[in-house]
C-alpha positions as CSV (number, residue, x, y, z in Angstrom):
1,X,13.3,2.7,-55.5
2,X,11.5,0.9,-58.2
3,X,11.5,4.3,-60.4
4,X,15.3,5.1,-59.8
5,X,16.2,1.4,-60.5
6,X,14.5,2.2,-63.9
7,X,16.0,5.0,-64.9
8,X,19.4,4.3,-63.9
9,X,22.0,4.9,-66.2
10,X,25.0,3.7,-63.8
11,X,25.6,0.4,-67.0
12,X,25.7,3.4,-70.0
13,X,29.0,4.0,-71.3
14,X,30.5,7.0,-70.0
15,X,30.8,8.4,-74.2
16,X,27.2,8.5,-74.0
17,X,27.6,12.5,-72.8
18,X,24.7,13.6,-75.1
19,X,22.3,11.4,-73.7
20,X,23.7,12.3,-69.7
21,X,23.6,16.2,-70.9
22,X,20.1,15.9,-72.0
23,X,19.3,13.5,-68.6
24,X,21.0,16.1,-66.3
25,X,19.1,19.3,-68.0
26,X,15.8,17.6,-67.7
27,X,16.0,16.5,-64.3
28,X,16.9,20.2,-63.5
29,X,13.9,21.4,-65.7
30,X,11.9,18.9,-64.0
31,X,12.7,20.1,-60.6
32,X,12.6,24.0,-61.1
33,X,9.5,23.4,-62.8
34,X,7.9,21.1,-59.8
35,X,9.0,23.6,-57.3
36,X,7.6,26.1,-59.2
37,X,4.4,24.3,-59.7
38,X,4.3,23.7,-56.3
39,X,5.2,27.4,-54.7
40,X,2.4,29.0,-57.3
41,X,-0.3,26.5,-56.3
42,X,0.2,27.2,-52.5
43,X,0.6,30.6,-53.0
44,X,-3.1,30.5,-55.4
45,X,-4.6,28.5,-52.2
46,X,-3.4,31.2,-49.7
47,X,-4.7,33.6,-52.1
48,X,-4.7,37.8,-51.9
49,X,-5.1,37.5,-48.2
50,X,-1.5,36.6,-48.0
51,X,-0.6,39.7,-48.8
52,X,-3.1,41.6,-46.1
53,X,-1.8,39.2,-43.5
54,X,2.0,39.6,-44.5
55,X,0.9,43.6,-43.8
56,X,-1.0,43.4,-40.8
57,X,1.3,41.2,-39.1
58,X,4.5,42.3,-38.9
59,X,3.9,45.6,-37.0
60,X,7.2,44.3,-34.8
61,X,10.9,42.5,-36.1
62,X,10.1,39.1,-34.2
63,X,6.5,38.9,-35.5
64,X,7.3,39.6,-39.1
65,X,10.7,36.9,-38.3
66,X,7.7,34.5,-37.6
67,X,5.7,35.6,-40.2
68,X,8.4,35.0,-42.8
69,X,9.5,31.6,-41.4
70,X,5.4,30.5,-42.2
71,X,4.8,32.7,-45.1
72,X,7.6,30.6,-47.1
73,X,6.7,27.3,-45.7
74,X,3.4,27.7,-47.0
75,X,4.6,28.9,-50.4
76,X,7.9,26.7,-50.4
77,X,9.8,29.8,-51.5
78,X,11.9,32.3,-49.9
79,X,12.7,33.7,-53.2
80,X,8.6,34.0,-53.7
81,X,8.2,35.9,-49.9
82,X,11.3,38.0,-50.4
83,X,10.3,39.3,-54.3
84,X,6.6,39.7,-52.7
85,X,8.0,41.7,-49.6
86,X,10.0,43.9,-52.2
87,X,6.6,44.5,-53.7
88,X,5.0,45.7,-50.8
89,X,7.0,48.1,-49.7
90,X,7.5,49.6,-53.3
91,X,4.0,49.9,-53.0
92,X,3.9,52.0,-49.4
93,X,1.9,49.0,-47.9
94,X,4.9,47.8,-45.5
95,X,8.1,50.1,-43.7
96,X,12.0,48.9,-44.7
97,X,11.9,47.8,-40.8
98,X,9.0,45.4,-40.9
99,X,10.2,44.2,-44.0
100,X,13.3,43.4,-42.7
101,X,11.8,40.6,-39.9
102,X,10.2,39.1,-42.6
103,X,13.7,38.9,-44.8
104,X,15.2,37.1,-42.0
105,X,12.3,34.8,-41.3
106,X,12.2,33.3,-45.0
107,X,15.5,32.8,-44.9
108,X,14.7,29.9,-42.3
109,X,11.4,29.2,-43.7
110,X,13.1,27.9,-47.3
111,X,15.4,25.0,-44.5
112,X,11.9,23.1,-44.8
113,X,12.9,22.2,-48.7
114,X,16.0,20.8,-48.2
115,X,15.2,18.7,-45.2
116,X,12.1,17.9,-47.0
117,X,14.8,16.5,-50.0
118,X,17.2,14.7,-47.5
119,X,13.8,12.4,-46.1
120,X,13.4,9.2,-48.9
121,X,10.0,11.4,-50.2
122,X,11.6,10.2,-54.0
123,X,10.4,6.3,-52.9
124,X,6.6,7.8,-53.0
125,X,7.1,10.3,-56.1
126,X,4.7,8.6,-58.4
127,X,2.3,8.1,-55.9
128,X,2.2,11.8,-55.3
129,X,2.0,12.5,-58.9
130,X,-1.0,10.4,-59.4
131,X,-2.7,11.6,-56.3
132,X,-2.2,15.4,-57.6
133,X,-3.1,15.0,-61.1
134,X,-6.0,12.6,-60.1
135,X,-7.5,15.2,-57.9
136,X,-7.0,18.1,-60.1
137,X,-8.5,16.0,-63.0
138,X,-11.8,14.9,-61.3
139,X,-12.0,17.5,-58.8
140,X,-15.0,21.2,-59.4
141,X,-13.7,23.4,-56.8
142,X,-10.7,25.9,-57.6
143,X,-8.9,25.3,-54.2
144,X,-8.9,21.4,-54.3
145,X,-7.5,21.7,-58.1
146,X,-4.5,24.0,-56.5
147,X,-3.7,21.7,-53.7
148,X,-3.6,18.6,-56.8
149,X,-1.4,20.6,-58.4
150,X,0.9,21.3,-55.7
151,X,1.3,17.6,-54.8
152,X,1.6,17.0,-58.4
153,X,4.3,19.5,-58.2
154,X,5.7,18.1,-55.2
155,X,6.1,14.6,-56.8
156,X,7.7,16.5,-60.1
157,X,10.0,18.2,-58.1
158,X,11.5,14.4,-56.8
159,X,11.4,13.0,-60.2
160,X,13.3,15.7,-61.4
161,X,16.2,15.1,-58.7
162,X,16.0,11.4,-59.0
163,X,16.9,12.1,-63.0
164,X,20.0,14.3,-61.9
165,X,21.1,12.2,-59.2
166,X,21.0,9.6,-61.9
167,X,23.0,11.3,-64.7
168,X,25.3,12.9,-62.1
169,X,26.2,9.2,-60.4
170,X,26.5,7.9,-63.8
171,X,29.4,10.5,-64.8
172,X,30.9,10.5,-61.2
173,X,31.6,6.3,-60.9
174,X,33.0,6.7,-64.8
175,X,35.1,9.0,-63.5
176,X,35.5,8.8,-59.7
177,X,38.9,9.9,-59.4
178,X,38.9,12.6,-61.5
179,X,35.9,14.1,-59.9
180,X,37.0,13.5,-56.6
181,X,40.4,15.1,-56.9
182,X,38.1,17.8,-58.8
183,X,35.6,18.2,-55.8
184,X,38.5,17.8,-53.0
185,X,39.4,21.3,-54.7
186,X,36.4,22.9,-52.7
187,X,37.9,21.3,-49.6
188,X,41.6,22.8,-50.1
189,X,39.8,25.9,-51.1
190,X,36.6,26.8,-49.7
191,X,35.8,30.0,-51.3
192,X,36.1,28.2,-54.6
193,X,33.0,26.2,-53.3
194,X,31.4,29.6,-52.2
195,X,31.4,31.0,-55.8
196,X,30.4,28.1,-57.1
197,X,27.3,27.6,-55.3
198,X,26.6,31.6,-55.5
199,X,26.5,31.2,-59.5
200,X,25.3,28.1,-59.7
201,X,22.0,29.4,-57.8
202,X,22.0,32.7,-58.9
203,X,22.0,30.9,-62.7
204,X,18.7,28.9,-62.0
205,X,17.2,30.9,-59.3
206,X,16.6,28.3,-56.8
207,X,18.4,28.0,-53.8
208,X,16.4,24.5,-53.6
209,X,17.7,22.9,-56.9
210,X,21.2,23.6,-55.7
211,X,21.4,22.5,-51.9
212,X,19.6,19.2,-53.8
213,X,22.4,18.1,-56.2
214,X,24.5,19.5,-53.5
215,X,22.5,17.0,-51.0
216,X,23.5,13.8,-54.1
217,X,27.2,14.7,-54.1
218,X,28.0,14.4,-50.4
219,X,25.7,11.6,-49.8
220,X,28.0,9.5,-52.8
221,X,31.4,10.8,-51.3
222,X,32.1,12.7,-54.4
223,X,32.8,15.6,-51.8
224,X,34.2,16.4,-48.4
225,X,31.9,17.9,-46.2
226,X,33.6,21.3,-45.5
227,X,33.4,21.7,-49.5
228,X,29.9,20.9,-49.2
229,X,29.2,23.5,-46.7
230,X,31.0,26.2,-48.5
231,X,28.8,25.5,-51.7
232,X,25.7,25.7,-49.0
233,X,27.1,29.1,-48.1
234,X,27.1,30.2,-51.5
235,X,23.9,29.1,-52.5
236,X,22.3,31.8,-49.9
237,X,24.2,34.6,-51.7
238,X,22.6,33.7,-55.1
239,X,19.2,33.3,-54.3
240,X,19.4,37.0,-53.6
241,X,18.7,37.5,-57.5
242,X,15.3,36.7,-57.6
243,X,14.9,39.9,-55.1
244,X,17.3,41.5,-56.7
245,X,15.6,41.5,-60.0
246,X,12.2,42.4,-58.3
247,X,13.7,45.8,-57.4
248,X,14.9,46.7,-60.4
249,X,12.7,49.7,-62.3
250,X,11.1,49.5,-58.7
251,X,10.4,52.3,-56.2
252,X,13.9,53.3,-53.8
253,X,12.1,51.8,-51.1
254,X,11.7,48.4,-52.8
255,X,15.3,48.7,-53.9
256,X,16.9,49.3,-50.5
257,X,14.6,46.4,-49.0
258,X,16.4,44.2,-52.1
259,X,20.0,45.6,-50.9
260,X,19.2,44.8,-46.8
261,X,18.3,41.1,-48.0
262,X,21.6,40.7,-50.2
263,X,23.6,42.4,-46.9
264,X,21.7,39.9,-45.0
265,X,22.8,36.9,-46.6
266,X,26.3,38.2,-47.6
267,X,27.2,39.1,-44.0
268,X,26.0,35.9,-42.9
269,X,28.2,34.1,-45.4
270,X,31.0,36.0,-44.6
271,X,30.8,35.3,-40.8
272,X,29.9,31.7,-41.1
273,X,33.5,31.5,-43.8
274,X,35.6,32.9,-40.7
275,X,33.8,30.1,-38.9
276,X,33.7,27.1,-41.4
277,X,36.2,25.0,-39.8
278,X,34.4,24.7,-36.6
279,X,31.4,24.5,-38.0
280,X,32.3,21.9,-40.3
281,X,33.4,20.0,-37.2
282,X,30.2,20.8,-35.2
283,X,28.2,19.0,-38.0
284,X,30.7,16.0,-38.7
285,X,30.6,15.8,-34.9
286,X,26.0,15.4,-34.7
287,X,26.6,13.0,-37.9
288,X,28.9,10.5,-36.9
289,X,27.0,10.6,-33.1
290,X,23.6,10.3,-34.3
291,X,24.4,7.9,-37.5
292,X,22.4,10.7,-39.8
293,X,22.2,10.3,-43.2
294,X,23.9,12.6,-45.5
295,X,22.0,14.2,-47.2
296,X,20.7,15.5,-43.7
297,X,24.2,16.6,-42.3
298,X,23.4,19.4,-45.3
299,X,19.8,19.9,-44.5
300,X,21.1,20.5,-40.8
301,X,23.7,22.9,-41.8
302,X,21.6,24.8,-43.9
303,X,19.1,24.9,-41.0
304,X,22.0,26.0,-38.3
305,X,23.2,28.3,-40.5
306,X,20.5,30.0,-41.6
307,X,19.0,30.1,-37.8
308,X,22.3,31.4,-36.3
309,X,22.7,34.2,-38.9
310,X,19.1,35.5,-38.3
311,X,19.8,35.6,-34.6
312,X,23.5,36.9,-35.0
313,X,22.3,40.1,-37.6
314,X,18.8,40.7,-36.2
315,X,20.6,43.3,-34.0
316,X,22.4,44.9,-36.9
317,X,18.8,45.5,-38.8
318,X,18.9,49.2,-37.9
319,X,22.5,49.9,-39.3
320,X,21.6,47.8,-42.4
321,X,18.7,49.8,-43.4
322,X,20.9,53.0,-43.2
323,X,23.3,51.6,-45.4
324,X,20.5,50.9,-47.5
325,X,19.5,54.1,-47.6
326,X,23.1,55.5,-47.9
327,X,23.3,53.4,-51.0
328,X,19.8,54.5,-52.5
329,X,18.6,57.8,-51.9
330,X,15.0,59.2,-52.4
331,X,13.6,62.8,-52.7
332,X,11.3,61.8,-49.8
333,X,14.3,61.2,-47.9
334,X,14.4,65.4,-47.9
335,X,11.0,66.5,-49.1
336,X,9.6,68.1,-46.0
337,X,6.3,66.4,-46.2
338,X,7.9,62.8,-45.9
339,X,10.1,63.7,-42.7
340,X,6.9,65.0,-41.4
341,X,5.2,62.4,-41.9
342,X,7.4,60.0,-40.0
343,X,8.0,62.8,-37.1
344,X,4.8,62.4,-34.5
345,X,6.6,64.7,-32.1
346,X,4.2,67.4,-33.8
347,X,1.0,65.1,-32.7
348,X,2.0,65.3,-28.6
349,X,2.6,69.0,-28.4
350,X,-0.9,70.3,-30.7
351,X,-3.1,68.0,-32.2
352,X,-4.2,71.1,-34.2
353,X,-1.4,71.7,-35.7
354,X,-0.8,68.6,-36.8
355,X,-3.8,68.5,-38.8
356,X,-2.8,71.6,-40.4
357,X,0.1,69.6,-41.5
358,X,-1.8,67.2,-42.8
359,X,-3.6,69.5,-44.7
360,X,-0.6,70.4,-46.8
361,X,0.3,66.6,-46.9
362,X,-3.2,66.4,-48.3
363,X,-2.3,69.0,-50.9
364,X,0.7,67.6,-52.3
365,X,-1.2,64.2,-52.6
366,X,-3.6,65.9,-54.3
367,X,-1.3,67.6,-56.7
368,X,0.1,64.2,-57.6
369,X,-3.5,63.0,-58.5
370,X,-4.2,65.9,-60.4
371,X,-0.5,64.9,-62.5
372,X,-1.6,61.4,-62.4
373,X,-5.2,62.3,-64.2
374,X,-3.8,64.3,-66.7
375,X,-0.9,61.8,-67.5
376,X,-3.5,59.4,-68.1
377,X,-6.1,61.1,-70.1
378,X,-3.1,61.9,-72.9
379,X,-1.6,58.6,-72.9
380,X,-5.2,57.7,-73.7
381,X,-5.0,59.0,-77.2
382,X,-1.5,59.2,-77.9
383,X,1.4,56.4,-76.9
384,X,4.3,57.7,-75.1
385,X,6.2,54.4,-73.5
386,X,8.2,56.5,-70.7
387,X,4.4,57.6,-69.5
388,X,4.1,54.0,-68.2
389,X,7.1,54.6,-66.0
390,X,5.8,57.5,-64.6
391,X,2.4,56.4,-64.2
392,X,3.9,53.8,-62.3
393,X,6.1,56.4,-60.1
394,X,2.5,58.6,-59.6
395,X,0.8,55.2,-58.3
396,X,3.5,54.1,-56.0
397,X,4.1,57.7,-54.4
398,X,0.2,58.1,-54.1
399,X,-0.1,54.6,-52.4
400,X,2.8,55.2,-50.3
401,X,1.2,58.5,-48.5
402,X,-1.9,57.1,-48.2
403,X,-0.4,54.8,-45.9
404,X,1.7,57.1,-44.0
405,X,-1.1,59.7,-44.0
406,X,-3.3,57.1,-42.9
407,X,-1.1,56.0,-40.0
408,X,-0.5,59.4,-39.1
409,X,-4.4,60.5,-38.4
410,X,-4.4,57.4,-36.3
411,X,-2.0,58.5,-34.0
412,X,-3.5,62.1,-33.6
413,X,-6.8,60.0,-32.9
414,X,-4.8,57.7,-30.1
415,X,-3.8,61.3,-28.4
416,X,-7.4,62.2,-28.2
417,X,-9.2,64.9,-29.8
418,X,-12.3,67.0,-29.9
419,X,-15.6,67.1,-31.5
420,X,-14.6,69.2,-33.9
421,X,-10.7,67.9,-35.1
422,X,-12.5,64.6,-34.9
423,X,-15.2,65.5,-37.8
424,X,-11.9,66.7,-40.0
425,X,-10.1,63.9,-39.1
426,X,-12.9,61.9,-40.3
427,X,-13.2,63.6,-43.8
428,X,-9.6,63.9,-43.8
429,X,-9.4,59.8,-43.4
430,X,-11.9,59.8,-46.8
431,X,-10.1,62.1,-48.7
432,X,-7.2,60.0,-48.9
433,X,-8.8,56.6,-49.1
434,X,-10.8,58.5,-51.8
435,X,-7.4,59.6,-53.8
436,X,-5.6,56.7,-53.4
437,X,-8.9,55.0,-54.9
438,X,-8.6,57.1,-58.1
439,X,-4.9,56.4,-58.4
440,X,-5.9,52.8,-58.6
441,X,-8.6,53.5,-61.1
442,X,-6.1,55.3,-63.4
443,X,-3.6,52.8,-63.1
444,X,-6.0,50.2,-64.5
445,X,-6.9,52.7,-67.6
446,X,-3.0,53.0,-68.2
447,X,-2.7,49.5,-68.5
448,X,-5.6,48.9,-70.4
449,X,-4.0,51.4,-73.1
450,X,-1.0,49.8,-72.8
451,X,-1.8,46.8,-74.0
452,X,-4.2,48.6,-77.0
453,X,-1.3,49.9,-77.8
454,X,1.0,47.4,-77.9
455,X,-1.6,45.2,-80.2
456,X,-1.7,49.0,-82.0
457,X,-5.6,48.5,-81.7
458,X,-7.3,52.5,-82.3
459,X,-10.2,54.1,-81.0
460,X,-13.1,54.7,-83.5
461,X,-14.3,58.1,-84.4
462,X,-17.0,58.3,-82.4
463,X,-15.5,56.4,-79.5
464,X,-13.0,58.4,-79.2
465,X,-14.9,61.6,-79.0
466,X,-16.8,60.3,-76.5
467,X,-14.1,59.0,-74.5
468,X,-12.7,62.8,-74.4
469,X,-16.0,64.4,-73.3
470,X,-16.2,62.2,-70.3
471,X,-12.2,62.9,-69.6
472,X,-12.9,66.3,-69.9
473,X,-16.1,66.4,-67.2
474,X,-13.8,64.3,-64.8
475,X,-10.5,66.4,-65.1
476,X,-13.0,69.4,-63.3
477,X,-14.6,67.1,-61.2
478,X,-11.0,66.1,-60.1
479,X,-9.2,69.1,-60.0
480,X,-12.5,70.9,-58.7
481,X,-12.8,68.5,-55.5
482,X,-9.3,68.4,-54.7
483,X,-9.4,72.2,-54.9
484,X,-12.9,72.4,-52.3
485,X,-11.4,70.3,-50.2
486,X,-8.5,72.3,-49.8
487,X,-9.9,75.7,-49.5
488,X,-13.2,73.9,-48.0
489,X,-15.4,76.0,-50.8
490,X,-19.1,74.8,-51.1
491,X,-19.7,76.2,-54.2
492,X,-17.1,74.5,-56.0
493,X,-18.0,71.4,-54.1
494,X,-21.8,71.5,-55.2
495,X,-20.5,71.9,-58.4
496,X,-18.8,69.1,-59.0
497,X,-21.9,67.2,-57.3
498,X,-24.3,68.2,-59.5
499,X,-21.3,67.1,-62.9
500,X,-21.2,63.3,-61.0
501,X,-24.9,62.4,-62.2
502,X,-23.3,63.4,-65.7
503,X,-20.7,61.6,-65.7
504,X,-22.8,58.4,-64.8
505,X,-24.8,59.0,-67.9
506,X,-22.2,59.5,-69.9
507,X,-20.9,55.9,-68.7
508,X,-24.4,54.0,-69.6
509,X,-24.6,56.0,-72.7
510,X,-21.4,55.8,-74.2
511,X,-21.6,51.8,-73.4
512,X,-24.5,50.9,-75.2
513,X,-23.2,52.7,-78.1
514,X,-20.1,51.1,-78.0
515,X,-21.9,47.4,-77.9
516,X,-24.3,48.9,-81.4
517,X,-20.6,50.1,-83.1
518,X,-20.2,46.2,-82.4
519,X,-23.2,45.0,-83.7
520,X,-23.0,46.8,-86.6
521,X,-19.4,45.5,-87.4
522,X,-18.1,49.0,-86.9
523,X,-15.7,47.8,-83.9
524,X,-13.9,44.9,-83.9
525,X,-14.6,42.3,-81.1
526,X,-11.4,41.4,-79.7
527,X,-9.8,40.6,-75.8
528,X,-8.0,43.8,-76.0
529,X,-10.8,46.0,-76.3
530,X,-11.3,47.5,-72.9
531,X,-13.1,50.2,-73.7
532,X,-16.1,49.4,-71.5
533,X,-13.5,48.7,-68.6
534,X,-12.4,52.0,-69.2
535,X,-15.5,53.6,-69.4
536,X,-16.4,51.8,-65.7
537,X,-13.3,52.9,-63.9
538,X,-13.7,56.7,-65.0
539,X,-17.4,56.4,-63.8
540,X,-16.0,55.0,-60.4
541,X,-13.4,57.6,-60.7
542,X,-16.2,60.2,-60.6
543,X,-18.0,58.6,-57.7
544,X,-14.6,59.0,-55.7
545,X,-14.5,62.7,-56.4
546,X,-18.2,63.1,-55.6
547,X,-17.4,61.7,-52.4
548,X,-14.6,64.1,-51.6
549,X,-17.1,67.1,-52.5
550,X,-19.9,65.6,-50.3
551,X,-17.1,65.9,-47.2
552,X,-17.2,69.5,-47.9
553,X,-20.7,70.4,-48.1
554,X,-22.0,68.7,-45.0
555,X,-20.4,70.5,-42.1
556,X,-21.1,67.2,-40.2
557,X,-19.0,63.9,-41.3
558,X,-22.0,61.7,-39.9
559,X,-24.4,63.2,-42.4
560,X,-21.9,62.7,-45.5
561,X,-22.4,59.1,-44.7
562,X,-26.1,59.1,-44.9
563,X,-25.9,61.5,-47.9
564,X,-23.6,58.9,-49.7
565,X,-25.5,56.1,-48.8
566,X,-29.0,57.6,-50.0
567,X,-27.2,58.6,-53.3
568,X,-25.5,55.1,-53.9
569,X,-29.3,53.7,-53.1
570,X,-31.2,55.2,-55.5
């Protein structure tokens, strides 16, 4: 209270509009930037696991519902869990049903926020802003410094509403009746309030920053509740943006996850606007019994509503995610591999069989590697901007089948096989972890060129010539392996065994001449340079094919294991 008293401008005169302008858009800053603060902190202290747990979690709708709801608590964002969702399945690591649980759950998770802004937290906000910057300040570890930055951000986020509130009060008692007969507009006309609060949060991309002035408004009597509620309403159509602009230049899959959580919210709107006068009496009817304050009434609207819509559309999932693929459609929606992959009827009637399928799903993947290393080795020396795109298009394809591929082998293993499907299945298992390993590799060589090229930085001479020799060893050591493993030919397998000792000199070699072009000024040292990060990931990209030729010369998978791990020992 002491803080608000401060800043109040209630005694300006009402010409002062610069001044309230500025007030208004700082407060907003302020608050966007707390929230902000906050989400990225608690998302730093959850760390990468969030992501492993988000995917090994939500194998059914009412887990990943839950998983949501806690996901965006912890990170106080549903914007945050939905554009990270939309990454994951681009990415192959999580199906358009899983990822529509979690959808649904963040939706309820993001009611913490608002109810968190109707409690009088703004009383405490510079205690919480001292506490946080006191303990990031004087506090070693990493993880305490992120948890004094989120309550920093917390008490931010307050300050920044307090400085609204302010500048919003100050206009609205200058000109009560004005606004009021401007406000009672949303009453007479609901959907008015609908669009407003759709743009409004689709503007700042915070469904938080809008149910909060929202929250000041009512809670002044500068609107009717059933105005209030239509705003609410609206709010949870624009915070579909942030998802939205996730998807775009994304994978189909990530597109039609962003389209299932627009329908989402959009068909929940729509069916609590049929309902918005009995709604609007439901809520009148627990805040006049309970005396709740009234900035509550909309943090218990927001909570109902979002609650009842989840519960209400969770048995539509199934026909939204065929509208979503109605509305985006994907080669793999026809390719013959894809629809086998997701058909186990094959695995009940002949196990064999099925891993003769997966032998050709093998080969395609392989193909796509093959593309993917070849891509890569001439963006290396010449820029072409669209071979970003379709690096990115060879990464997400070749992650998305080794999770299908993956989950596939599992279920021929869960119908029980013998000795001898079980040793393929084995190698089969490392083939693709082993692909899908030098997709990643590649992808981190693209984007180490990328940014060369962007800062136009060039190769030397002799760097690049010996960049190009150890390309050239690993384009037959890729397209060699691949090949053996394929046709399950020894020769060519021992082959490219005996090229992987090579290619590990070449790494060593090529590095400590790169560090004497330094020394002797010829290379300039600069952030950007890479090239030793390059050199390492095409070494590991040679160990990875190595492996996949090992699987082929030892007729038993146990003794590739040994084999690798006396190799990797020495």
């Amino acid at each position: 209270m002491i803080l608000a008293n401060f800043i109040s401008i209630t005694e300006w005169n009402a010409q002062s509009w610069t001044l309230l302008v500025i007030l208004i858009l700082s407060g907003l800053g302020l608050f966007l930037y707390g929230i902000n603060r906050m989400s990225g902190s608690l998302k730093n202290i959850a760390g990468d696991k969030l992501k492993m747990i988000i995917q090994k979690t939500t194998d059914s709708p009412f887990k990943g519902i839950l998983v949501g709801i806690i996901v965006t608590v912890l990170i106080q964002s549903s914007s945050g869990t939905t554009a990270l969702i939309v990454g994951l399945v681009g990415a192959g690591l999580m199906t358009l049903p899983q990822a529509i649980g979690v959808i649904m759950g963040a939706n309820i998770g993001t009611t913490l926020t608002v109810i968190l802004i109707g409690l009088p937290i703004s009383d405490y906000l510079i205690a919480f802003t001292f506490i946080g910057s006191f303990i990031y300040f004087f506090s070693k570890k990493k993880k305490t410094k992120e948890i004094g930055l989120a309550l920093f951000g917390f008490g931010i986020l307050f300050l920044g509403l307090t400085l609204m509130s302010n500048g919003l009060n100050c206009i609205f008692k200058s000109y009560e009746e004005e606004a009021k007969n401007l406000f009672q507009n949303f009453s007479k006309y609901p959907v008015l309030g609908l669009l407003l609060g759709t743009v409004f949060t689709a503007l700042v991309q915070s469904s938080a920053a809008a149910l909060g002035i929202l929250q000041t408004l009512y809670a002044g009597g500068t609107i009717e509740l059933i105005g209030a509620i239509a705003i609410l309403i609206g709010s949870n159509i624009g915070t579909t943006i942030t998802a939205i602009f996730s998807a775009i230049g994304g994978s189909t899959d990530s597109k039609r996850t962003a389209a299932i959580h627009t329908m989402f919210n959009v068909f929940g709107a729509l069916l609590f606007m049929i309902l918005l006068h009995p709604f609007t009496k439901l809520i009148h009817l627990i805040e006049s019994n309970i005396s709740m304050d009234p900035k509550m009434s909309i943090a218990l609207a927001h909570v109902i509503f979002n609650i009842a819509s989840t519960f209400v559309l969770f048995w539509f999932r199934n026909i939204m995610a065929k509208l979503a693929k109605r509305m985006f459609k994907s080669e793999t929606d026809t390719n013959p591999i894809y629809l086998g992959l997701e058909d186990y009827s094959l695995i009940k009637k002949n196990t064999y069989m099925a891993l003769e399928f997966i032998a050709h799903a093998l080969k395609y993947m392989a193909d796509l590697t093959i593309e993917y290393f070849k891509l890569t080795k001439a963006y290396s020396f010449e820029n072409n901007p669209q071979s970003v795109k379709k690096g990115n298009d060879y990464e997400v394809e070749i992650d998305l089948l080794n999770a299908k591929i993956h989950d596939y082998l599992i279920k021929i293993t869960q119908e029980g096989v013998d000795k001898k499907e079980s040793n393929l299945l084995s190698k089969y298992l490392d083939t693709v972890k082993d692909m899908e390993r030098i997709g990643d590799h590649l992808t981190n060589i693209m984007e180490f060129f990328e940014v060369r090229h962007e800062a136009k930085a060039t190769l030397s001479e002799e760097g690049a010539t010996d960049l190009k020799k150890m390309f050239d060893s690993l384009e037959f050591m890729v397209t060699s392996s691949l090949l053996a493993i394929e046709t399950w030919d020894k020769d060519l397998a021992r082959q490219v065994n005996a090229e992987e000792p090579k290619v590990d000199q070449m790494e060593e070699v090529y590095r400590k001449k790169h560090v004497i072009r330094i020394n002797k000024g010829q290379c300039k040292v600069s952030d950007l340079d890479y090239y030793v990060d390059i050199l390492s990931n095409l070494e590991r990209i040679g160990d990875h094919t190595d492996n996949i030729a090992l699987n082929v010369i030892n007729d038993d998978y146990q003794s590739t294991i040994v084999t690798n791990f006396i190799e990797k020992s020495c």
